[in-house]
N, C-alpha and C positions, 0 to 999 in steps of 0.2 A: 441705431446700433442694436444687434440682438443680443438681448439678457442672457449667460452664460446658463447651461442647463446644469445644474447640481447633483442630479442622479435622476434614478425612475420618478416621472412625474414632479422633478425640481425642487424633490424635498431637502428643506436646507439642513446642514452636517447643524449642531448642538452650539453652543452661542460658545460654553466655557469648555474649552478641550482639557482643562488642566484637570479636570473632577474626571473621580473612577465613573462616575455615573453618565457622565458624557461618553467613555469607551463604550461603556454598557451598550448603550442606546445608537450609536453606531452600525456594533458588531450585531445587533437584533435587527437592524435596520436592513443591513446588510441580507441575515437570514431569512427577513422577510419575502412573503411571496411573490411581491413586485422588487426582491430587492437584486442582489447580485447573482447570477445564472450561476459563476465559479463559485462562490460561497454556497449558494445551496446545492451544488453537486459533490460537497465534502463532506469527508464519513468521519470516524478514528482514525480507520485504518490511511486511506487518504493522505490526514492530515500528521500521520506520522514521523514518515519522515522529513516535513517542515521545523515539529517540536525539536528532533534531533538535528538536524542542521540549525536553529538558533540556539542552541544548549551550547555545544563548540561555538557559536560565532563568541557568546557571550562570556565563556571560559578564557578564550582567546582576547578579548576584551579587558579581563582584570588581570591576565597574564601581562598585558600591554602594560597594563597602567592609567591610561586615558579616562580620566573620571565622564566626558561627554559619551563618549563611546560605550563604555560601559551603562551608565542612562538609556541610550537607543535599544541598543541590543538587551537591557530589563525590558525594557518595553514591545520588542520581541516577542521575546519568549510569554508576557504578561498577555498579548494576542493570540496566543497559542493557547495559552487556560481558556480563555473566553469563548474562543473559538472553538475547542472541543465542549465546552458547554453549550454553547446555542446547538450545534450539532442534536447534542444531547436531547434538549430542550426540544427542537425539533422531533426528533424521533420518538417524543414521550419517554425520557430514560429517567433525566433527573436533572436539574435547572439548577443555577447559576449560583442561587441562595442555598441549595444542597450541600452543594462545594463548601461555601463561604461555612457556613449553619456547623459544616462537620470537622474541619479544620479547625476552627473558634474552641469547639466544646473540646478536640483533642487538647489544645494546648491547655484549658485552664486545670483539664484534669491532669493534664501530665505534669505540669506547674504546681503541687499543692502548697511548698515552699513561699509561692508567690502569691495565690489567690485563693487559700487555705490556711489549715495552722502547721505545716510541713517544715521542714527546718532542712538547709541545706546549705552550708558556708563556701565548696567551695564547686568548679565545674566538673569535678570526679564521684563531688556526692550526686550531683544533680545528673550525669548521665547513669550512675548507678539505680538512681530512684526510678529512672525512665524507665529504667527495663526491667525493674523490679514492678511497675507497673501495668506493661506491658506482659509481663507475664501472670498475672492475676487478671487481666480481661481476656488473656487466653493460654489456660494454663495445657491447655495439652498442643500445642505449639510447638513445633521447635523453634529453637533461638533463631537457626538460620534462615528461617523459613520466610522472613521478609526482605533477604537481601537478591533483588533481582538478578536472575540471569543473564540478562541482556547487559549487564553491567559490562566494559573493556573488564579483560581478564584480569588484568593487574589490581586495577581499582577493584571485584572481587573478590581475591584471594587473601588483599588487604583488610577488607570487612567480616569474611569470613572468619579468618585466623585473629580480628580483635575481639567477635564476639565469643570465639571459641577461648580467646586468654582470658577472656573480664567471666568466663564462667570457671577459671582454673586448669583448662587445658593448655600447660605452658611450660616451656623451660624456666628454672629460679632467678635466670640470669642471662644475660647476652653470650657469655662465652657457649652456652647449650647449643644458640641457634649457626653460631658463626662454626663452630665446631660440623657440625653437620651439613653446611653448606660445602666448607670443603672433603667431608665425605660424598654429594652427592657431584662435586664438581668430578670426582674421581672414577665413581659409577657412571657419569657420562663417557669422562673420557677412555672409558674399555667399552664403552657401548658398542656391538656388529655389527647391528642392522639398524634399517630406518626405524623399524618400529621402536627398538630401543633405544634409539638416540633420541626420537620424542619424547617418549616417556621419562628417558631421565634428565631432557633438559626438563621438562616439565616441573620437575621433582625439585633443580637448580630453583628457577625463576620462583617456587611456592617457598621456599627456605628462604632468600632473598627478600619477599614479598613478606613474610613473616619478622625479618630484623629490622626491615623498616619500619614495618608498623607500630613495636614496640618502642621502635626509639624516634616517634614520632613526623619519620618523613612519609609523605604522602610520594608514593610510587608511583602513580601518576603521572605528577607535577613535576618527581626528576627527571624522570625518562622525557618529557615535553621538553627539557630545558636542557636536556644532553643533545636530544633531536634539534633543538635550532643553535645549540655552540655546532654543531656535527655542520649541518646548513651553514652556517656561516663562514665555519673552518674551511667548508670542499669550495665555496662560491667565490673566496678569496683565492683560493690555489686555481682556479680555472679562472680568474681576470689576470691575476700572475704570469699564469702560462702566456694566457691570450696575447698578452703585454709584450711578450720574447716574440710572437710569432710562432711558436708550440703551442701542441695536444699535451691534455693528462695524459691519453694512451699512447706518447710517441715516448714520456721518458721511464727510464727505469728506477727502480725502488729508491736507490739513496737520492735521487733526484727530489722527487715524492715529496721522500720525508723530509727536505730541506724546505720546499714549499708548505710541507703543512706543519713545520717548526715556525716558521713566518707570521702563517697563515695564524696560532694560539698567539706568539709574540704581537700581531695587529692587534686581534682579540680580547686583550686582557683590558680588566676592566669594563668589558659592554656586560 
Protein backbone atom coordinates (compact mmCIF):
# COMPACT_ATOMS: atom_id res chain seq x y z
CA UNK A 1 0.00 0.00 0.00
CA UNK A 2 1.51 3.37 -0.85
CA UNK A 3 2.25 5.83 2.25
CA UNK A 4 -0.02 8.87 1.72
CA UNK A 5 2.14 11.97 0.64
CA UNK A 6 1.61 14.76 3.34
CA UNK A 7 2.74 17.72 1.32
CA UNK A 8 6.11 18.76 -0.61
CA UNK A 9 8.69 16.23 0.14
CA UNK A 10 6.14 14.31 2.94
CA UNK A 11 6.72 16.61 5.55
CA UNK A 12 4.49 15.86 8.34
CA UNK A 13 1.71 18.69 9.64
CA UNK A 14 3.08 19.29 13.83
CA UNK A 15 2.03 16.48 16.25
CA UNK A 16 -0.10 19.01 18.64
CA UNK A 17 -2.69 21.16 16.45
CA UNK A 18 -4.22 22.69 19.55
CA UNK A 19 -0.89 24.98 20.38
CA UNK A 20 -0.51 28.52 18.58
CA UNK A 21 2.88 27.30 17.89
CA UNK A 22 1.78 24.38 15.80
CA UNK A 23 -0.47 27.13 13.42
CA UNK A 24 2.72 29.03 13.34
CA UNK A 25 4.82 26.30 11.92
CA UNK A 26 2.16 25.26 9.41
CA UNK A 27 1.44 28.75 7.90
CA UNK A 28 5.73 29.11 7.62
CA UNK A 29 5.65 25.81 6.16
CA UNK A 30 3.28 26.68 3.90
CA UNK A 31 5.25 30.05 3.02
CA UNK A 32 8.15 28.01 2.51
CA UNK A 33 10.02 27.67 -0.60
CA UNK A 34 9.05 24.09 -1.25
CA UNK A 35 5.85 24.99 0.28
CA UNK A 36 2.50 26.02 -1.19
CA UNK A 37 2.76 27.60 -4.84
CA UNK A 38 -1.10 29.56 -3.66
CA UNK A 39 0.32 30.72 -0.41
CA UNK A 40 3.41 32.09 -1.86
CA UNK A 41 1.79 33.90 -4.58
CA UNK A 42 -0.18 36.00 -1.85
CA UNK A 43 0.41 39.60 -1.21
CA UNK A 44 -1.73 42.04 1.38
CA UNK A 45 -3.42 43.20 -1.14
CA UNK A 46 -4.39 39.59 -2.51
CA UNK A 47 -5.14 38.41 0.79
CA UNK A 48 -7.57 41.21 1.36
CA UNK A 49 -10.43 40.42 0.47
CA UNK A 50 -10.29 36.84 2.19
CA UNK A 51 -9.71 38.99 5.74
CA UNK A 52 -13.03 40.71 4.89
CA UNK A 53 -15.00 37.87 3.88
CA UNK A 54 -14.02 35.98 7.13
CA UNK A 55 -14.76 39.21 9.37
CA UNK A 56 -18.64 38.90 8.07
CA UNK A 57 -18.48 35.16 8.09
CA UNK A 58 -17.41 35.41 11.87
CA UNK A 59 -19.98 38.54 12.74
CA UNK A 60 -22.56 36.44 11.15
CA UNK A 61 -21.35 33.63 13.35
CA UNK A 62 -21.95 35.45 16.99
CA UNK A 63 -25.15 36.97 15.26
CA UNK A 64 -26.06 33.10 15.12
CA UNK A 65 -25.34 32.25 18.32
CA UNK A 66 -23.45 28.93 17.63
CA UNK A 67 -20.55 28.83 20.20
CA UNK A 68 -18.79 25.74 17.50
CA UNK A 69 -19.29 28.10 14.65
CA UNK A 70 -18.07 30.88 16.18
CA UNK A 71 -14.73 28.82 17.18
CA UNK A 72 -14.11 27.99 13.36
CA UNK A 73 -14.72 31.15 11.97
CA UNK A 74 -12.03 32.84 15.12
CA UNK A 75 -9.92 30.58 13.75
CA UNK A 76 -10.47 32.08 10.25
CA UNK A 77 -9.92 35.07 10.68
CA UNK A 78 -6.81 33.97 13.29
CA UNK A 79 -5.22 32.48 9.56
CA UNK A 80 -5.63 35.55 8.15
CA UNK A 81 -3.31 37.44 10.93
CA UNK A 82 -0.76 34.82 10.32
CA UNK A 83 -1.15 34.85 6.88
CA UNK A 84 -0.49 38.47 6.23
CA UNK A 85 2.50 38.12 8.52
CA UNK A 86 4.38 35.18 6.81
CA UNK A 87 3.50 37.39 3.75
CA UNK A 88 5.28 39.92 5.49
CA UNK A 89 7.98 37.95 6.74
CA UNK A 90 8.42 36.90 3.43
CA UNK A 91 9.02 40.19 1.79
CA UNK A 92 11.43 41.38 4.73
CA UNK A 93 8.57 43.84 6.21
CA UNK A 94 8.10 42.82 9.71
CA UNK A 95 7.52 39.10 11.32
CA UNK A 96 5.16 37.45 13.36
CA UNK A 97 6.76 38.42 16.88
CA UNK A 98 6.54 42.28 15.57
CA UNK A 99 2.76 41.85 15.52
CA UNK A 100 2.57 39.92 18.72
CA UNK A 101 5.81 42.18 20.43
CA UNK A 102 3.52 45.52 19.43
CA UNK A 103 0.16 44.60 20.50
CA UNK A 104 1.58 43.13 23.97
CA UNK A 105 3.39 46.56 24.86
CA UNK A 106 0.07 48.60 23.56
CA UNK A 107 -2.10 46.95 25.82
CA UNK A 108 -0.02 47.14 29.06
CA UNK A 109 0.59 50.77 28.45
CA UNK A 110 -2.89 51.53 27.68
CA UNK A 111 -3.90 49.37 30.94
CA UNK A 112 -1.97 51.38 33.68
CA UNK A 113 -4.95 50.70 36.01
CA UNK A 114 -4.06 47.11 35.50
CA UNK A 115 -0.32 46.67 35.19
CA UNK A 116 0.73 50.10 36.77
CA UNK A 117 -0.41 52.22 39.73
CA UNK A 118 -3.45 53.79 37.37
CA UNK A 119 -6.86 53.69 39.00
CA UNK A 120 -9.91 53.09 37.04
CA UNK A 121 -13.35 51.58 38.74
CA UNK A 122 -15.38 51.55 36.13
CA UNK A 123 -15.46 50.89 31.76
CA UNK A 124 -16.11 54.73 31.13
CA UNK A 125 -13.11 55.59 33.19
CA UNK A 126 -11.00 53.16 31.54
CA UNK A 127 -12.10 54.12 27.81
CA UNK A 128 -11.58 57.80 28.95
CA UNK A 129 -8.00 57.02 30.11
CA UNK A 130 -7.40 55.26 26.50
CA UNK A 131 -7.81 58.22 24.84
CA UNK A 132 -6.46 60.33 27.09
CA UNK A 133 -3.45 58.21 26.36
CA UNK A 134 -3.61 57.88 23.08
CA UNK A 135 -3.62 61.46 22.75
CA UNK A 136 -0.25 62.08 24.72
CA UNK A 137 1.66 59.49 22.33
CA UNK A 138 0.17 61.61 19.67
CA UNK A 139 -0.75 64.71 20.49
CA UNK A 140 -1.11 66.58 17.28
CA UNK A 141 -3.50 63.88 15.96
CA UNK A 142 -6.70 64.23 15.36
CA UNK A 143 -9.30 62.22 17.45
CA UNK A 144 -10.68 61.01 14.16
CA UNK A 145 -7.94 60.18 12.64
CA UNK A 146 -7.88 56.47 13.48
CA UNK A 147 -11.26 55.47 12.58
CA UNK A 148 -10.95 53.93 9.19
CA UNK A 149 -12.54 54.74 6.17
CA UNK A 150 -13.18 51.70 4.78
CA UNK A 151 -15.35 51.16 7.81
CA UNK A 152 -19.64 50.34 6.43
CA UNK A 153 -20.94 53.86 6.54
CA UNK A 154 -23.15 53.40 9.34
CA UNK A 155 -20.69 51.61 11.69
CA UNK A 156 -18.49 55.04 10.87
CA UNK A 157 -20.56 57.71 11.45
CA UNK A 158 -21.27 55.88 14.64
CA UNK A 159 -17.55 56.09 15.76
CA UNK A 160 -17.00 59.32 14.49
CA UNK A 161 -19.94 61.07 16.26
CA UNK A 162 -18.92 58.92 19.70
CA UNK A 163 -15.52 60.22 19.59
CA UNK A 164 -16.61 63.55 18.52
CA UNK A 165 -19.41 63.50 21.93
CA UNK A 166 -16.67 61.82 24.48
CA UNK A 167 -14.59 65.16 23.22
CA UNK A 168 -17.93 67.46 24.10
CA UNK A 169 -19.19 68.01 20.71
CA UNK A 170 -22.81 67.04 21.57
CA UNK A 171 -26.31 67.89 22.30
CA UNK A 172 -27.10 67.96 26.46
CA UNK A 173 -29.67 65.47 25.83
CA UNK A 174 -31.57 63.11 23.40
CA UNK A 175 -34.51 65.51 22.72
CA UNK A 176 -31.42 67.75 20.69
CA UNK A 177 -30.73 64.87 18.38
CA UNK A 178 -34.26 63.53 17.93
CA UNK A 179 -35.42 67.25 17.46
CA UNK A 180 -33.24 67.47 14.44
CA UNK A 181 -33.68 64.35 12.93
CA UNK A 182 -37.17 65.37 12.21
CA UNK A 183 -35.74 68.71 10.89
CA UNK A 184 -33.56 66.88 8.59
CA UNK A 185 -36.34 64.29 7.69
CA UNK A 186 -38.24 67.62 6.51
CA UNK A 187 -35.28 69.03 4.31
CA UNK A 188 -35.31 65.75 2.65
CA UNK A 189 -38.57 65.65 1.97
CA UNK A 190 -38.60 69.21 -0.05
CA UNK A 191 -35.48 67.95 -1.49
CA UNK A 192 -35.76 68.68 -6.10
CA UNK A 193 -33.14 67.12 -7.25
CA UNK A 194 -30.93 63.91 -6.92
CA UNK A 195 -28.35 65.73 -5.79
CA UNK A 196 -30.32 66.88 -2.96
CA UNK A 197 -32.17 64.07 -1.96
CA UNK A 198 -28.50 62.51 -1.40
CA UNK A 199 -27.34 64.85 0.47
CA UNK A 200 -30.09 65.24 2.80
CA UNK A 201 -30.78 61.76 3.29
CA UNK A 202 -27.33 61.66 4.09
CA UNK A 203 -27.80 64.31 6.78
CA UNK A 204 -31.27 61.78 7.90
CA UNK A 205 -29.17 58.53 8.20
CA UNK A 206 -25.93 60.75 10.25
CA UNK A 207 -28.75 62.27 12.84
CA UNK A 208 -29.91 58.72 13.24
CA UNK A 209 -26.41 57.32 13.39
CA UNK A 210 -25.85 59.84 16.18
CA UNK A 211 -29.13 58.97 18.65
CA UNK A 212 -28.03 55.68 18.49
CA UNK A 213 -24.93 55.95 19.36
CA UNK A 214 -25.46 57.91 22.43
CA UNK A 215 -28.18 55.67 23.68
CA UNK A 216 -26.05 52.94 23.15
CA UNK A 217 -27.42 50.78 19.93
CA UNK A 218 -24.89 49.76 17.62
CA UNK A 219 -26.39 50.71 14.12
CA UNK A 220 -24.89 48.16 12.59
CA UNK A 221 -26.21 45.38 14.49
CA UNK A 222 -30.07 46.89 14.08
CA UNK A 223 -30.07 47.43 10.54
CA UNK A 224 -28.53 43.51 10.27
CA UNK A 225 -31.41 42.29 12.39
CA UNK A 226 -34.17 44.46 10.58
CA UNK A 227 -32.51 43.07 7.30
CA UNK A 228 -33.14 39.33 8.19
CA UNK A 229 -37.01 40.16 10.17
CA UNK A 230 -37.40 42.10 6.35
CA UNK A 231 -35.91 38.38 4.97
CA UNK A 232 -37.86 36.42 6.72
CA UNK A 233 -41.05 38.59 6.74
CA UNK A 234 -40.83 38.64 2.40
CA UNK A 235 -39.78 34.63 2.36
CA UNK A 236 -42.83 33.80 4.35
CA UNK A 237 -45.25 35.87 2.04
CA UNK A 238 -43.74 34.36 -1.13
CA UNK A 239 -44.27 30.40 0.26
CA UNK A 240 -47.84 31.98 1.14
CA UNK A 241 -48.39 32.94 -2.17
CA UNK A 242 -46.63 29.86 -3.52
CA UNK A 243 -49.01 27.73 -1.37
CA UNK A 244 -52.49 29.61 -3.14
CA UNK A 245 -50.89 28.99 -6.48
CA UNK A 246 -49.98 33.03 -6.72
CA UNK A 247 -47.25 35.61 -7.58
CA UNK A 248 -46.29 38.48 -5.11
CA UNK A 249 -46.56 40.49 -8.44
CA UNK A 250 -49.99 39.07 -9.43
CA UNK A 251 -51.75 40.51 -6.09
CA UNK A 252 -52.66 44.05 -5.10
CA UNK A 253 -51.58 46.11 -2.20
CA UNK A 254 -54.37 45.17 0.55
CA UNK A 255 -53.61 41.62 -0.45
CA UNK A 256 -49.84 42.25 0.44
CA UNK A 257 -50.41 43.64 3.46
CA UNK A 258 -52.60 40.64 4.59
CA UNK A 259 -49.65 38.43 3.81
CA UNK A 260 -47.20 40.40 5.34
CA UNK A 261 -49.56 40.92 8.67
CA UNK A 262 -49.08 36.82 8.63
CA UNK A 263 -46.02 36.99 7.57
CA UNK A 264 -44.77 39.37 11.45
CA UNK A 265 -47.85 37.23 13.21
CA UNK A 266 -45.63 33.73 12.04
CA UNK A 267 -42.49 35.86 13.16
CA UNK A 268 -43.00 36.89 16.40
CA UNK A 269 -40.86 35.48 18.75
CA UNK A 270 -37.86 34.30 16.33
Amino acid sequence: METPRTGPQGAPPPEDLASFAALEAIVRRLHAPDGCPWDREQTHASLRPHLLEETYELLEAIDAGGANAIAEELGDVLLQVLMHAAVAERQGEFTLGDVIAGIAAKLVARHPHVFADGAAETAEEVRAGWEALKRRERPDRSRLAGVPATLPALAESQTLQGRARRAGLDWPDVEGPLDKLAEEIGEFARAETDEEREDEFGDVLFVAANIAQRLGVDGEQALRRANAKFRQRFTHMEREAAAGGRELEALDLPALNRLWDRAKEAGRGL
